[in-house]
N, C-alpha and C positions, 0 to 999 in steps of 0.2 A: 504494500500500500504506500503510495505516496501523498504528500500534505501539502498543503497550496495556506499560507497561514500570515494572518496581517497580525503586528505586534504594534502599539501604541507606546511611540518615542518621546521625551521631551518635546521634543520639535518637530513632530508628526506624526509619520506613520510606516513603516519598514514593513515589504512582500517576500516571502520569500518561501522557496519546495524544499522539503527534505523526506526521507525516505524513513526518519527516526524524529518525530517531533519531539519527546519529553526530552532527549538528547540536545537537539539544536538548541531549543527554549531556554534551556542549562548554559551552556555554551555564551548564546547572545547576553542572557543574566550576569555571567561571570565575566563580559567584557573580552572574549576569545574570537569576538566577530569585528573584521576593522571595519565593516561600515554602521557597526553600532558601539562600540564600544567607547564613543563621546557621548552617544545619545542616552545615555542611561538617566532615570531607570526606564524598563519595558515594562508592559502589561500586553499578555494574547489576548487580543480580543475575537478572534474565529479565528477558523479554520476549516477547508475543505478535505476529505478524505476522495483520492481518484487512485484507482486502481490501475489504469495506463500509466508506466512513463511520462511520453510523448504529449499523452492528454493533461497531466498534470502540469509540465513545463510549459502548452502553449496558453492553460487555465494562466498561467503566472506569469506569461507575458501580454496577457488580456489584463487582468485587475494592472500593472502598470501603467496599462495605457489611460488617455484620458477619459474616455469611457466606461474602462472597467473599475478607475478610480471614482469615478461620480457616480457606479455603480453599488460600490462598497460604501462609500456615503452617505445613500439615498435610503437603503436596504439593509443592514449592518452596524454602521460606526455610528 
């Protein structure tokens, strides 16, 4: 299974897939992720479970976009 999952930054909002959520969520926490590791603290606020790969990386480069961001927005955050 892979995780398609928005984390609530200081200063926004960080997307990101991983294939071990309670792992990464750990990870970005303890500051081991360099494009969060200024942004602390986090908070998960969802997350998608997709069983494809492929589906879950192009789910993740959809919520990045401008549309899948004003999707999460609107629906979500």
């Amino acid at each position: 299974m892979y995780y398609v999952y928005s984390i609530k930054c200081k200063n926004g909002y960080y997307i990101g897939c991983t294939n071990d959520l309670k792992d990464r969520i750990d990870r970005h926490q303890k500051g081991h992720v360099p494009a969060t590791k200024d942004r602390l603290p986090l908070e998960l606020k969802c997350y998608f479970a997709i069983e494809d790969r492929y589906k879950a990386f192009e789910f993740e480069r959809y919520l990045k976009s401008g549309s899948g961001r004003a999707f999460l927005k609107k629906h979500l955050l």
